[in-house]
C-alpha positions in Angstrom: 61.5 62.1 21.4 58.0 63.9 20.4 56.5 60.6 21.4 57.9 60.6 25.1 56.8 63.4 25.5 53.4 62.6 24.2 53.3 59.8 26.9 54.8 61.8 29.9 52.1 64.4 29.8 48.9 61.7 29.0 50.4 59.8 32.5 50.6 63.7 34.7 47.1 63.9 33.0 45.9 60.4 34.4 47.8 60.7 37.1 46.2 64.7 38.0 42.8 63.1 37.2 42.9 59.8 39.8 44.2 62.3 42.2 41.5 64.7 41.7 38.9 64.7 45.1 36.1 66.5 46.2 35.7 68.4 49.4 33.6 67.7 52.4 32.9 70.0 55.0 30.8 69.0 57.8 29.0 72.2 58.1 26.9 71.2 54.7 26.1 68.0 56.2 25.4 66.4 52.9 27.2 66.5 49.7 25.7 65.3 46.3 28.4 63.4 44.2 27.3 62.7 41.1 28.7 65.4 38.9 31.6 63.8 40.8 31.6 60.2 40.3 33.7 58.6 37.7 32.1 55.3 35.7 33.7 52.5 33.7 32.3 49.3 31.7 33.3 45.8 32.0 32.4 42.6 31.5 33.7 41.2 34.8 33.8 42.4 38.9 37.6 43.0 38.3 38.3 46.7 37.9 42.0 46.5 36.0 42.5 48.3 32.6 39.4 50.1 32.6 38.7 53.5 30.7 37.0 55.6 33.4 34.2 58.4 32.4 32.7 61.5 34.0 29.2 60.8 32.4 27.7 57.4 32.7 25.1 58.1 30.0 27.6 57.9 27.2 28.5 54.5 28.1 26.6 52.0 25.9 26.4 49.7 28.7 24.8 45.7 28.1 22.3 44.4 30.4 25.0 41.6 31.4 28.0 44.6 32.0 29.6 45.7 35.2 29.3 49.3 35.5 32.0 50.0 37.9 32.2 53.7 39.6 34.9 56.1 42.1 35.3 59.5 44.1 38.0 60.9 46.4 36.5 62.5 49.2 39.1 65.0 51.2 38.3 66.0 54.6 39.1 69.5 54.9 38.6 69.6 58.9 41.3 69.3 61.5 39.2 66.4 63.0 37.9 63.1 62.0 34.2 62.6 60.0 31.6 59.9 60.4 30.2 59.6 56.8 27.6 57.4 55.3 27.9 57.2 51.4 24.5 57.0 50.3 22.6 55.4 47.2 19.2 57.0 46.9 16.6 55.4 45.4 18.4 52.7 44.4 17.7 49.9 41.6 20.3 47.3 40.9 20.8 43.5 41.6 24.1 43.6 42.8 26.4 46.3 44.2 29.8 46.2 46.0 31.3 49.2 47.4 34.9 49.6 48.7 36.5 51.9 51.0 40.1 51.1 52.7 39.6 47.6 54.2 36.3 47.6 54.2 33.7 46.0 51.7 30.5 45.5 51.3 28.1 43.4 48.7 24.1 43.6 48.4 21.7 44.4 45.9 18.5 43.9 45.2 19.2 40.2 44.4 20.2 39.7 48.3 18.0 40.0 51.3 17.0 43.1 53.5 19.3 41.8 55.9 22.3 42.5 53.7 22.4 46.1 54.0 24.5 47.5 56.5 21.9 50.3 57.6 18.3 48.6 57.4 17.0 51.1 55.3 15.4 51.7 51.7 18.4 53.6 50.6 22.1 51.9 50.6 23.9 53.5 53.1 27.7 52.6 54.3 29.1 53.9 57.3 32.7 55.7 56.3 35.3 57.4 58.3 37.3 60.1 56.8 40.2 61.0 58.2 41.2 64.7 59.3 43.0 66.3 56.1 42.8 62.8 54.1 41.5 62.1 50.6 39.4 59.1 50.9 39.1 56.8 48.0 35.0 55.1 47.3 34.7 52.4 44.6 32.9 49.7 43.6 30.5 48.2 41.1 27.1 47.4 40.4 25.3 44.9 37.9 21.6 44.2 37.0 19.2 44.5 34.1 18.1 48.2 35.6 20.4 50.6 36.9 19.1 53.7 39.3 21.5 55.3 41.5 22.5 58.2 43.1 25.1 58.9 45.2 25.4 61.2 48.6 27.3 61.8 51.7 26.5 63.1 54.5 26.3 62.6 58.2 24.4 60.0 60.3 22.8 62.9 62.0 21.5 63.9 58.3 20.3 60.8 57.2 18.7 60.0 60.4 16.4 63.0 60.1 16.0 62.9 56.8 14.7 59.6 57.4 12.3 60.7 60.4 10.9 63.1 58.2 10.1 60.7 55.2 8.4 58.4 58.0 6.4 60.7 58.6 5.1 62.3 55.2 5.0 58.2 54.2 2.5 57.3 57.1 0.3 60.2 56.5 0.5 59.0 52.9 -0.5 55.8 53.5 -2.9 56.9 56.4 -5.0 58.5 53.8 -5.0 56.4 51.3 -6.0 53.4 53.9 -9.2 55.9 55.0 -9.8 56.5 51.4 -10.0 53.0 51.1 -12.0 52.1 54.4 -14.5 55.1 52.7 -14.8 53.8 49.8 -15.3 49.9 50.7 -18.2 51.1 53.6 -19.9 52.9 50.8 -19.8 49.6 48.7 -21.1 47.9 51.3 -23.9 50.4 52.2 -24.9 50.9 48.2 -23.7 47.7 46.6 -23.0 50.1 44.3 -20.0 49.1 41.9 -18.3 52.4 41.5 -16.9 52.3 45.5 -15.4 49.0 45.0 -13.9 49.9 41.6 -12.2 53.2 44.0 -11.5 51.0 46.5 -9.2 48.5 44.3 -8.0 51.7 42.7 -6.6 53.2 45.8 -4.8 49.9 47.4 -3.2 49.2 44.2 -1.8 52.5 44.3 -1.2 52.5 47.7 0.9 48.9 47.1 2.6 50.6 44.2 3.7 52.8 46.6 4.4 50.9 49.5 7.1 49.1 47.1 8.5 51.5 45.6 9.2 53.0 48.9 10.5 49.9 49.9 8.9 49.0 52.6 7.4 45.5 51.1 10.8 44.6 50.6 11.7 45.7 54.3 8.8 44.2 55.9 6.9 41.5 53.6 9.3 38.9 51.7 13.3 40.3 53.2 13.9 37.1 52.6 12.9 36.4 49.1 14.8 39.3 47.1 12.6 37.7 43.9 9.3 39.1 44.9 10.6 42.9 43.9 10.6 42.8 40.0 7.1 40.2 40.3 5.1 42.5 43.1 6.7 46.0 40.8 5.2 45.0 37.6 2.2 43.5 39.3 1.1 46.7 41.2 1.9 49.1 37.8 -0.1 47.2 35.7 -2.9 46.8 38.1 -2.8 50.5 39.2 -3.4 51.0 35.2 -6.2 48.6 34.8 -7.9 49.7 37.7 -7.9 53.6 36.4 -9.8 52.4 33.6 -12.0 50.4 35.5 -13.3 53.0 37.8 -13.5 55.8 34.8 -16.1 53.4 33.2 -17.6 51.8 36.2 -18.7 55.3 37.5 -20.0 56.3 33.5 -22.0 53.3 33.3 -25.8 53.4 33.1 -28.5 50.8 32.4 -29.4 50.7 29.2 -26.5 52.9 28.2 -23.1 51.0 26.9 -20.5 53.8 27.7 -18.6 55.4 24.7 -15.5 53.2 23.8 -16.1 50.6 26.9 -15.8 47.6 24.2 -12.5 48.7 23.1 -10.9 49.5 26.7 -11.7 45.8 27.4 -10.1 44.6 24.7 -7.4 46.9 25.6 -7.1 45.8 29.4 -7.3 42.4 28.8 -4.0 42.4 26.3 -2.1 44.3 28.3 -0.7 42.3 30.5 0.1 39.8 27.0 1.3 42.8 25.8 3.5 43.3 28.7 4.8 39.8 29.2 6.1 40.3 25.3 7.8 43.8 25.8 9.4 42.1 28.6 11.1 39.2 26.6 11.9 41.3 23.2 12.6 44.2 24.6 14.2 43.9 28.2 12.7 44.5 31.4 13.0 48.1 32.0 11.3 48.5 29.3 8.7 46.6 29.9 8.1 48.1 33.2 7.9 51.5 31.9 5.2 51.4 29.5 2.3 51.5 32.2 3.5 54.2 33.6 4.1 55.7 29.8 0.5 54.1 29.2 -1.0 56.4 31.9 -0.6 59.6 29.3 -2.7 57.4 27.2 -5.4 56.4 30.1 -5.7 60.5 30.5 -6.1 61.1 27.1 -8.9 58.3 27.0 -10.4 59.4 30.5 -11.0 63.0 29.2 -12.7 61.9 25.7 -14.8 59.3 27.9 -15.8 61.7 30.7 -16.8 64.6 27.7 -19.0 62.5 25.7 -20.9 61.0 28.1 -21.4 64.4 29.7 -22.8 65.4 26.7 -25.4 62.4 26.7 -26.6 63.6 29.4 -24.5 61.8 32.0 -24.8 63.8 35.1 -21.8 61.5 36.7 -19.6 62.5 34.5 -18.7 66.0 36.1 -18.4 64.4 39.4 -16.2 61.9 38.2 -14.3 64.6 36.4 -14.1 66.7 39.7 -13.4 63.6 42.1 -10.3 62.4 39.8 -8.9 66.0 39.1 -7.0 66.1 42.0 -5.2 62.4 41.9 -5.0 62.7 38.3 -2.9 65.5 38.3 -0.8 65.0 41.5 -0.2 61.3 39.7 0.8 63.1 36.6 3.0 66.0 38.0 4.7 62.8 39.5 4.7 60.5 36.7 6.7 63.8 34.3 9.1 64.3 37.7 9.6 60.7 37.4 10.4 59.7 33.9 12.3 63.3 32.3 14.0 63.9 35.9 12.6 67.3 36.0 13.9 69.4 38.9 10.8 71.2 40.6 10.8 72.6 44.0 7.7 70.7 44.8 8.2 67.3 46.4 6.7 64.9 43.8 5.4 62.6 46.7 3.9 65.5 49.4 2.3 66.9 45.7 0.8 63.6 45.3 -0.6 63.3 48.6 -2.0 66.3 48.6 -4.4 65.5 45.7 -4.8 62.2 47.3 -6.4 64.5 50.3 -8.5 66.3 48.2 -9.8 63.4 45.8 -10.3 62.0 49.9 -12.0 65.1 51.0 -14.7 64.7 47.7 -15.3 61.1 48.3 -16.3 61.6 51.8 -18.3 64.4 50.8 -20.1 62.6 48.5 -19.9 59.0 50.7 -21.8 61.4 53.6 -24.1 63.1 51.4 -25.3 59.4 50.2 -25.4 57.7 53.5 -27.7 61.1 54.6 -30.0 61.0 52.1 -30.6 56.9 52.9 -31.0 57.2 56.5 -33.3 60.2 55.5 -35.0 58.3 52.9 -35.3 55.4 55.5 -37.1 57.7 58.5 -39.3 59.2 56.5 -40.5 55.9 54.9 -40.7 54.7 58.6 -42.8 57.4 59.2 -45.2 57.7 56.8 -45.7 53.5 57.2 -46.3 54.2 60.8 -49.5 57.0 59.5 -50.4 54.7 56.7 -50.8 51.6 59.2 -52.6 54.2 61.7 -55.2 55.4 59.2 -55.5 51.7 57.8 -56.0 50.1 61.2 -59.2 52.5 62.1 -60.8 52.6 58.7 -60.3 48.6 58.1 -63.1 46.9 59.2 -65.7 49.6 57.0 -63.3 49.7 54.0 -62.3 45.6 53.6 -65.5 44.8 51.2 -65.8 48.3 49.6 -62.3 48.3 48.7 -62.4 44.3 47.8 -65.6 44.9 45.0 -63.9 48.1 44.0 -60.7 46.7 43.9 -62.2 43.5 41.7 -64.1 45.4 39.5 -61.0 47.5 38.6 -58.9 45.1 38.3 -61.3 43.6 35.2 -61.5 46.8 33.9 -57.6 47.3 33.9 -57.3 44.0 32.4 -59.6 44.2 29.5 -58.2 47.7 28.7 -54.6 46.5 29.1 -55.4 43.5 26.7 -57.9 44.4 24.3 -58.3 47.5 21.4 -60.8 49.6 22.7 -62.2 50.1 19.0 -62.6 46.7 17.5 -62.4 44.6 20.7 -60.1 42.7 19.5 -57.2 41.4 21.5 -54.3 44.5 21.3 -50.1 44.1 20.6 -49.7 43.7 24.2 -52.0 40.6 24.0 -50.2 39.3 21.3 -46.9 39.8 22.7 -47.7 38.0 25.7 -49.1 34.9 23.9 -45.9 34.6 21.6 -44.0 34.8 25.4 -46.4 32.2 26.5 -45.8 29.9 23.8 -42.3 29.6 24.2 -42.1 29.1 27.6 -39.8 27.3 29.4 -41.1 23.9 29.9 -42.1 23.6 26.4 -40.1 26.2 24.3 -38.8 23.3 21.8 -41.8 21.5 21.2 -43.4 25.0 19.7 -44.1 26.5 16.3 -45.5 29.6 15.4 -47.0 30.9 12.3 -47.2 34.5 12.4 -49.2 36.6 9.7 -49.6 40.6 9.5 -52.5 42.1 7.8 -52.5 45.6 6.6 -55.3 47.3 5.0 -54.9 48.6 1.4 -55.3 52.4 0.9 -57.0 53.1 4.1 -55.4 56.3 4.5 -57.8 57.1 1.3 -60.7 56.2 3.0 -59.8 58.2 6.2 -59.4 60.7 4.2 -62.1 60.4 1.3 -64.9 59.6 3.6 -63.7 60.3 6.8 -62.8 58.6 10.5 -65.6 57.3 11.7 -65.7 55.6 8.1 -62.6 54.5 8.8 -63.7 53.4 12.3 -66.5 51.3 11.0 -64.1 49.8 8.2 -62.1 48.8 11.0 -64.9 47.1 13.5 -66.0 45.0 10.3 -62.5 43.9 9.6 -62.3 43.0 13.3 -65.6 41.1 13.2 -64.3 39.1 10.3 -60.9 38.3 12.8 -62.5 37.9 16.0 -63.7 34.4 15.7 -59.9 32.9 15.0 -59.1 33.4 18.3 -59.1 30.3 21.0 -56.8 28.6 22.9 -54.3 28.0 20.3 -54.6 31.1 18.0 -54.9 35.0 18.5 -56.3 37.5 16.1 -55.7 41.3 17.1 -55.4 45.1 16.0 -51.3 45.5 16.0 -51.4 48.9 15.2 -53.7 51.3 13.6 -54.8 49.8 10.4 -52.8 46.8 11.0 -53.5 43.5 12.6 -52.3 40.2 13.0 -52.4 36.7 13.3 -50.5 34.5 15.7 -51.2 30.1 15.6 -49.4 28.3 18.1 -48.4 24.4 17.0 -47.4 22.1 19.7 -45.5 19.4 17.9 -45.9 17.1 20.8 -49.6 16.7 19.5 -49.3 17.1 15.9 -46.3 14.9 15.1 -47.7 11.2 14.3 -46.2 8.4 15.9 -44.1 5.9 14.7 -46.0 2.4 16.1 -42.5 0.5 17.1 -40.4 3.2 18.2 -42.9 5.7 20.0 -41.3 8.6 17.6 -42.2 9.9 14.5 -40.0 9.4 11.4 -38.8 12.2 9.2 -41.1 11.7 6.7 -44.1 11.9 8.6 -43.0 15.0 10.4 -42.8 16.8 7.1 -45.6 15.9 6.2 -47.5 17.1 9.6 -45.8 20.3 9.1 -46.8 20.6 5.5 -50.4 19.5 6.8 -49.9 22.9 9.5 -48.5 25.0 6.5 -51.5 24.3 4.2 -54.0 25.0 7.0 -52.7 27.7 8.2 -52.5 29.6 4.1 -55.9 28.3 3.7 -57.0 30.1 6.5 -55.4 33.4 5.6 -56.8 32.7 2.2 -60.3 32.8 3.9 -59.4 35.4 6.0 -58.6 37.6 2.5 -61.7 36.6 0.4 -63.3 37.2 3.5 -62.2 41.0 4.1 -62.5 41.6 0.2 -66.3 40.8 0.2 -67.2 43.6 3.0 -69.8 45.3 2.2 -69.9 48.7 4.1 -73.9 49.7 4.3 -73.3 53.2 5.5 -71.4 54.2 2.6 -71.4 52.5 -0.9 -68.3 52.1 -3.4 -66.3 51.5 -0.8 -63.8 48.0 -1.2 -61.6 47.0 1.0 -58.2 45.8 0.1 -56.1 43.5 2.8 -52.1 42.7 1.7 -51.1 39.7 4.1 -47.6 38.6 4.7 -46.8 35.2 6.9 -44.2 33.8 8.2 -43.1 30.1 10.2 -41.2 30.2 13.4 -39.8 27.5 14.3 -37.9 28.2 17.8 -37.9 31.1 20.4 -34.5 32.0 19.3 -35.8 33.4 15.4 -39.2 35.1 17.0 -37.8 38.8 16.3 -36.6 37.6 12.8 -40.3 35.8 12.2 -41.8 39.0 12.9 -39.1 41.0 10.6 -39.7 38.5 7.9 -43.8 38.4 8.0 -42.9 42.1 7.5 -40.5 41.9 4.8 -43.5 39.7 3.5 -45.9 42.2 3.9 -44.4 45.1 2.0 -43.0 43.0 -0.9 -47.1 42.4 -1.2 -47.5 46.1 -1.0 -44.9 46.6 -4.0 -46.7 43.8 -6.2 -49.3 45.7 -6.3 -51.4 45.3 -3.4 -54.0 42.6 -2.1 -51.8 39.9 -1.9 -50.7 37.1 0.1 -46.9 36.8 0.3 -45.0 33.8 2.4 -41.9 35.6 4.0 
């Protein structure tokens, strides 16, 4: 008996709850129904023996489940209502809705052309009949599921609709000028920055424009596939492009910006990285973590943007102020977006308006540029124009003058530029130039180099001891002892203070023997033509040493001068800046032996 009644009350309970409907009044024109909407799991379209639920989220629904939902509507007016039950901002690959005789099927896995109102919403015209309880249903499958349901009116949903036409095409009207801005100031600078902005802005604009809908609507109706490809596509390239103009505005010649290697790395395995959430961990997922990413790209932006303000980047604070505006707008959307925060603001208008401002700056700065080059330009012009005026008249008097004075300069320039004004000597920069020269490009693997530095023991005593103009006169004798090595083939020079050094070039298309027969020379005879260089060249050094040690300075007696010599072989243009390191190395370890030695490095 106790169980009967048990069961009789559970059915009136059932029963009270499928009868339970929600009111519509006209007057509101629009009704949200989701604290309204009953939800049930199954694993097929059919919608017998299912356990019904006011709150979807505590179903633990699988990606290959039915999620089936239902609401009574009542019309409390004496008259008849034209409805259309609404799914805003929709995301599922199939839905079927019921009401009466009517049904309809589409989803994102159908074309445009399946909806019954050609909109981005799903929106089904109903009738509700004066003082009736109508009865909604249906069911809805895909991988991602985002609904929300709404009636309303046509009249509603039409104006709603004229309204978000509007706020969309001033949306996309400024971020097409922004773009337009940006790609004329690319054009007009060839500087990287504006196209970086420019790729920026369209892929957010095309993030945009499909998540609106209207690619769907007006690009591919036909081909229901392109939605999840173009989605992920535009996220992930709205990411990469963020970094790509942070560091492409930081970026200065000779100056790698702070964590650029890294962000590479980054960018280029995130889409891998993507790709893999998507197969492991499902779809949503995997189109989630850009926009979870972007946190990350702001944290990244802001430790970029400081530290290369404080190396004295003075791009970073307009950087900082030109993506202050977007950033934030995009962030105030991307929290509204993901926690389903309930703000006043409207995410989109919110994010157009920094889109404006971050608009407004560009243009400021676009203008500002193109002034100063048109400026920069007319007052070139102009003072070509005088210059060619003045040069004109004065010409014929001025040609020879200027021609002798012009030579005789030019000699002067070139023997200071190459040559040590103390000893005479050939300088660094001559030396430089003739290692260059010798591994040119016609001839850069038929070329040796033996490379010697020579460094004067305890000179720094004798500067001190005796004083600089002894040093001075130590110095020209070395150099006279130095200056006849040089020729066509070899340089001798002052490298640096009490330093010098010894470059001798080997071409080994003229010191390799050849072989009778084969018109090459074998390997033995090779090693011995560069033992025969190797020998010459120490013996010469050796000279060199015994040379310098034997100076006698006649203006001032006990005076000996020491030389430490460290050599090196080069034997390619690729291992000149290790030669050099390693006649150094050379050089010191004869400095550590005690002096006045001749080390091979």
């Amino acid at each position: 008996m106790t169980r009967s009644w048990f069961l009789l009350i559970t059915l009136l309970l059932l029963c009270k709850s499928a009868s339970a409907a929600v009111n519509f009044n006209p007057v509101n024109a629009s009704l949200s129904l989701d604290e309204y909407m009953e939800f049930a799991l199954s694993d097929s379209p059919s919608s017998d023996a299912l356990h019904w639920v006011k709150d979807a989220s505590s179903l633990d629904r699988q990606a290959h489940q039915y999620l089936h939902f239902r609401v009574n509507i009542k019309n409390t007016a004496s008259n008849a209502i034209p409805v259309w039950f609404s799914i805003g901002f929709p995301a599922m690959k199939t839905l079927v809705v019921q009401s009466g005789g009517q049904v309809w099927k589409t989803g994102d896995a159908y074309p445009f052309t399946s909806r019954e109102i050609h909109v981005s919403n799903y929106h089904f015209p109903i009738l509700l009949n004066e003082m009736e309880t109508t009865k909604i249903q249906g069911y809805m499958a895909g991988e991602i599921l985002r609904y929300s349901f709404v009636v309303g009116t046509p009249e509603y949903f039409t104006n709603m609709y004229v309204n978000t036409i509007q706020r969309d095409m001033a949306f996309f009207g400024a971020m097409a000028l922004l773009t337009v801005l940006c790609l004329l100031g690319f054009v007009a600078s060839r500087n990287i920055v504006f196209l970086s902005f420019a790729t920026f802005i369209f892929a957010t604009t095309f993030w945009f424009f499909r998540v609106f809908g209207y690619a769907f609507e007006l690009l591919w109706p036909q081909y229901p596939a392109f939605n999840d490809i173009s989605y992920a596509i535009s996220i992930y390239a709205v990411l990469l492009c963020s970094f790509w103009v942070v560091f492409a505005s930081l970026v200065r010649e000779g100056h790698p910006v702070f964590g650029s290697t890294w962000v590479k790395r980054f960018c280029f395995l995130l889409p891998i990285i993507g790709i893999i959430v998507w197969q492991t961990v499902g779809l949503d997922f995997a189109l989630r973590l850009p926009v979870l990413l972007f946190f990350l790209f702001i944290v990244v932006a802001v430790v970029v943007i400081t530290v290369e303000h404080r190396r004295g980047s003075d791009r970073a604070k307009w950087l900082a102020c030109a993506m202050f505006p977007v950033t934030l707008s995009t962030f105030f959307l991307i929290i509204v977006a993901l926690f389903d925060v309930d703000i006043e603001l409207d995410p989109v208008a919110t994010f157009m308006s920094g889109v404006v401002l971050t608009c407004l700056f560009i243009v400021a700065l676009t203008t500002r540029y193109m002034v100063n080059v048109v400026q920069r330009e007319r007052d070139a012009q102009k003072v070509a124009a005088q210059t060619k005026a003045q040069q004109a008249a004065k010409l014929e008097q001025l040609v020879k003058q200027r021609t002798l004075e012009l030579e005789k300069t030019n000699e002067v320039l070139a023997k200071l530029a190459s040559y040590d004004a103390l000893t005479g000597l050939p300088n660094r920069r001559s030396i430089d130039f003739f290692v260059d020269e010798s591994f040119a490009l016609d001839n850069e693997n038929a070329t040796e180099l033996f490379i010697a530095l020579l460094d004067l023991d305890h000179f720094k005593n004798i500067n001190d001891t005796y004083g600089h103009e002894t040093g001075d006169i130590v110095l020209k004798a070395v150099a006279k002892t130095l200056a006849p090595l040089n020729n066509d083939n070899q340089i001798a020079g002052r490298y640096g203070g009490e330093e010098f050094a010894i470059v001798r070039r080997i071409d080994k298309r003229m010191s390799e023997p050849k072989h009778p027969s084969q018109g090459k020379a074998p390997a033995s005879q090779t090693a011995k033509s560069a033992t025969q260089e190797h020998e010459h060249f120490l013996s010469q050094l050796q000279k060199v040493h015994r040379t310098i040690n034997s100076l006698v300075i006649n203006d001032v007696e006990g005076i000996h001068v020491g030389v430490s010599i460290g050599w090196a072989h080069c034997i390619n243009a690729e291992s000149i800046v290790d030669t050099f390191r390693r006649a150094d190395s050379a050089l010191y370890r004869a400095k550590d032996k005690g002096r006045n030695l001749i080390i091979n490095g």
